[in-house]
C-alpha positions, 0 to 999 in steps of 0.5 A: 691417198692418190693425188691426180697429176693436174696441178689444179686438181691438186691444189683444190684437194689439198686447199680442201684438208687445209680448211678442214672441209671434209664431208664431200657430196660427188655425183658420178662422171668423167670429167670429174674423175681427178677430183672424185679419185682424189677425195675418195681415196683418202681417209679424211674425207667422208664421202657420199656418191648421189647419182642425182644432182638435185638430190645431190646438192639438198644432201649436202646442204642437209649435212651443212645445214647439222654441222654448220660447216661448208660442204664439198659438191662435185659434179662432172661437166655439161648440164649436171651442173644446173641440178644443184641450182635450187639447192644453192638458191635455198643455201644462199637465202638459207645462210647455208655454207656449200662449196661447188666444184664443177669440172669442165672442158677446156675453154677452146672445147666449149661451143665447137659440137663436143658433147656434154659441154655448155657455158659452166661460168655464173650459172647460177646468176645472183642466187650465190655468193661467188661464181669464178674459173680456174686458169687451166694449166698449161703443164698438162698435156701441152700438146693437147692444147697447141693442136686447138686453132682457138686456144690462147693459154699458150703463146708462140714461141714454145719454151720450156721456160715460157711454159714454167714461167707461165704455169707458175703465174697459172697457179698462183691466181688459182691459189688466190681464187681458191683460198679466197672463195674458201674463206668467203664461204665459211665467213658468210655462210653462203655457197660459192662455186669454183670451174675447173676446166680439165684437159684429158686424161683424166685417170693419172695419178701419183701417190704423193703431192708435187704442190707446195701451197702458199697460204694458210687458212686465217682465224675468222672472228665472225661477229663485230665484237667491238661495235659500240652498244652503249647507243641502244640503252637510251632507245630500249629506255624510252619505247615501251613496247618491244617485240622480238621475232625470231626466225629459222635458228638452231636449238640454244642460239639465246642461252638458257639465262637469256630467255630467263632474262628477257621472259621477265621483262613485262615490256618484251613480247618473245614470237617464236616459229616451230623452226626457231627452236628456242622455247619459254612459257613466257614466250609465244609460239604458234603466232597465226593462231594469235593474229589470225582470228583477228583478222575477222573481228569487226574491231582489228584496227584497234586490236592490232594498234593495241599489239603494235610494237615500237621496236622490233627485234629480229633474230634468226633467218626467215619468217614463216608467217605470213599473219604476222608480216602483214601485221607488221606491215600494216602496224610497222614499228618506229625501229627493227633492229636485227642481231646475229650474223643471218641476213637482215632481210627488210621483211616488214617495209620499215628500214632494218638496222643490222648489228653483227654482234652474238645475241646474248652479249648484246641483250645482256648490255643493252636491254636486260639493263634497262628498267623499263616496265610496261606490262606490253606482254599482257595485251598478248597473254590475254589473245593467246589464252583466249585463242588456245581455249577455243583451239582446244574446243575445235579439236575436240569436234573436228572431223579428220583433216590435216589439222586433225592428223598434225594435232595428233603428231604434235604429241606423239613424235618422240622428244630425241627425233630430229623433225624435218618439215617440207614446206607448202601446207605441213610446216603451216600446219605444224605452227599451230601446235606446240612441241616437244621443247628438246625436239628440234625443226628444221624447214628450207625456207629460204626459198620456200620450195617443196623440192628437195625436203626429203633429200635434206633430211637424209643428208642430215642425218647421216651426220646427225646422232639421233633418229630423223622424222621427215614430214612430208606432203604428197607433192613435196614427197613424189617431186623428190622421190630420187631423194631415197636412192641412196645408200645412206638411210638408217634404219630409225629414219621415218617419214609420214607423208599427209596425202590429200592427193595434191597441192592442196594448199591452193584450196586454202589460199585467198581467191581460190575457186573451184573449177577446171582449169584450178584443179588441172593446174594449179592443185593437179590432183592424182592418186599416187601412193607412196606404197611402191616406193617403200617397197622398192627403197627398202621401207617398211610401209604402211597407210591410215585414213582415220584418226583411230588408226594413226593414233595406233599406227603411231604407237609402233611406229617410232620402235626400233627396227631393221629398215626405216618406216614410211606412214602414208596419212590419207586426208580428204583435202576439201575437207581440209581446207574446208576445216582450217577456214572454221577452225580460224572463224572459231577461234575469231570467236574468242 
């Protein structure tokens, strides 16, 4: 391994193999280069480079997103810095661990005319967890730093002692600073960013560590496992109607005899989300084809205090939905209880009472011991079958649109896929069918944003064992198109891209009206193909426009071969929209 000389350069290094935090993202520079060489050169880091930065920081939050461990993000100075800032926004809302290691000039550099140099401290304002600098050292290029007439690191009179002494206090806050941030990122599961400013050079290096660190890593015991939950028996016991709603979760976040447990309890209510990947045939997935058609029945207020819950029960991270927020919204609870360690966001305006313990213990003390038994879950069983009869009608006569296209997905990705899903329309879409129980979703809805879903689901991948599918749209797809530019793709990776030719989810929104201004503005239409990039990423291309032809297309498409895939589904997108507003009025008929 080559060490850089730069003492804190160093101590970031060796704090980084102490924690075991060995997958690093780097985008090239200058600044950098300490860092870059230093990780690059030894063998116990897994190293990425990734020109862009965006592209760059939705990489590494796709790796951290499959290992649930903190990911290294290196960038050199000046703007480059500002490009993580919607991967770290999406980490941080996302529960997403992510380490950001920016360089930077020197302090007395920073506002005088040199190049690539602005304000590099809290960039990223309230969107993660902690922003802090480095002191720079005083034992590098001592000179360098005297010939600044606004530098105040060191004081006259100059001693060589004065400079140790100094420099010794220098790294100790550094050490404190960086254990501490290392610590909170993997406790919390958030980002954290650490400055380090470098005075040149920048290319020394030795081949053995001179720094001795003081701290090690302590055990973290994430959950509270001692809280009391003897409380919650006399609650489950006396509210008859519980519902639980689980958000964004990894696949077996409740154990196989959990769900067994909590499906045969007649008083619980299970909604499940294609990003929640826990499923049951007593649980209800596809919640907005439940709740939407309500919506258009002259007698939904009764309906709705019918399915109103007493308690709910969260788990998870974010909601999709938006049929069930505003249900619960409008018909809140009397209790919400979140359990696990994800944020206990008061999505539903009623109070949240958030309890840090693992989910299957507490379900296996408090509810799954209560005899409760009220048959809440009929009142669903009954909507649900209804809604699914009339679903499987609609599909039949529907012309070919986007739902048509995701009704056909739904039953021919493979079940050992790994399926990403840009958000907008597709992952919308994609809630109202059913998929395979071992495939397993993921979607960045911590902030919602169609930036970077192509970048994460190649940054999953390359830490993933089984084939990836991206599903994109046409905007999430060309606004991320340097997410291909990367060495990185296996050849079993596919993407589909649903191309309505623009945002077509704008048509679908209430108070929508067709005219110019909404049409430049808010859809932007275009007519982008995606058959140049393929060519020149290396993807084997090809384009639908019926259902005939993606049906066949599909046949092939997930079969081995030498380069990934790219299919392009051509859609009309006021035929869409136009489909989905009948297919709910359909439904509402039930």
């Amino acid at each position: 391994m080559m060490y850089p000389t730069i003492p804190s350069a160093q101590t970031i290094l060796l704090y980084c193999l102490r924690f075991n935090t060995t997958d690093v993202v780097i985008s090239p520079g200058s600044r950098n280069v300490p860092l870059a060489i230093g990780f690059a050169s030894n063998k116990k880091f897994n190293c990425y480079s990734i020109v862009d930065e965006r592209s760059a920081g939705f990489f590494a939050l796709g790796i951290a997103q499959q290992t649930k461990t903190p990911v290294i993000l290196l960038c050199t100075s000046g703007t480059a810095l500002l490009n993580y800032s919607p991967a770290i926004a999406e980490a941080y809302y996302s529960n997403i661990p992510l380490i950001v290691l920016s360089t930077d000039r020197p302090t007395y550099k920073i506002n005088i005319g040199d190049g690539q140099t602005i304000d590099q401290n809290k960039v990223f304002g309230n969107n993660i967890l902690s922003s802090n600098s480095l002191l720079q050292d005083v034992t590098h290029q001592t000179q360098a730093i005297l010939k600044s007439n606004i530098q105040k690191l060191i004081k006259t009179p100059l001693s060589t002692a004065s400079i140790k002494k100094q420099q010794s206090k220098i790294q100790d806050f550094n050490e404190e600073l960086i254990y501490s941030s290392f610590f909170n990122a993997i406790q919390s599961k958030k980002p954290i960013h650490i400055n380090i400013p470098f005075e040149e050079p920048l290319y020394d290096f030795i081949s053995s560590a001179t720094i001795k660190l003081s701290k090690k890593p302590q055990r973290l015991d994430v959950f509270e496992q001692k809280v009391s939950l003897d409380e919650f028996i006399p609650l489950f016991e006396k509210k008859s109607k519980i519902l639980m709603l689980i958000g964004c979760s990894t696949p077996n976040y409740l154990s196989i005899k959990t769900r067994k447990k909590l499906a045969e309890k007649t008083s619980v209510v299970v909604l499940t989300e294609s990003t929640s990947n826990l499923s049951h045939k007593s649980f209800f997935a596809n919640i907005d084809k439940i709740i939407a058609p309500i919506e258009n029945l002259k007698n939904k207020k009764a309906v709705f205090s019918n399915l109103k819950p007493q308690i709910l029960i969260t788990l998870g991270g974010m909601i999709i939905s938006k049929k069930i927020k505003q249900f619960l919204r409008d018909y809140p609870a009397t209790h919400h209880l979140h359990i696990g360690l994800n944020t206990p966001n008061d999505t539903f305006y009623c109070g949240v009472e958030h309890i840090k313990v693992d989910p299957n213990l507490f379900f296996e003390k408090t509810l799954l011991q209560t005899t409760v038994d009220l048959n809440y879950q009929n009142s669903w069983l009954e909507l649900y079958n209804k809604h699914q009869l009339c679903h499987k009608n609609f599909i039949k006569q529907a012309p070919f649109s986007d739902l048509i296209v995701f009704s056909v997905l739904s039953s021919k990705i493979p079940a050992y896929y790994q399926v990403h899903v840009a958000n907008s329309s597709p992952i919308r879409y994609l809630q109202l069918f059913k998929m395979p129980e071992v495939n397993s979703v993921y979607c960045n809805r911590g902030t919602s944003g169609i930036d970077g879903s192509t970048s994460t689901a190649v940054g999953a991948s390359v830490v993933n064992k089984t084939p990836t599918l991206l599903v994109t749209g046409d905007l999430s797809f060309f606004y991320d198109a340097n997410g291909l530019w990367n060495s990185y793709i296996n050849s079993d990776f596919r993407i589909i891209i649903i191309n309505n030719h623009g945002g077509g989810i704008f048509k679908i929104l209430p108070g929508h009206k067709e005219n110019k201004f909404f049409s430049s503005f808010i859809e932007t239409p275009h007519k982008l193909s995606a058959k140049q990039l393929a060519k020149m990423y290396g993807f084997k291309y090809q384009n639908k426009k019926s259902k005939l032809g993606l049906k066949i297309a599909l046949n092939g498409f997930f079969k081995k071969s030498s380069a990934p895939k790219i299919l392009e589904i051509t859609t009309s997108s006021k035929l869409s929209s136009d489909t989905l507003k009948n297919y709910f009025q359909f439904l509402s008929r039930a």
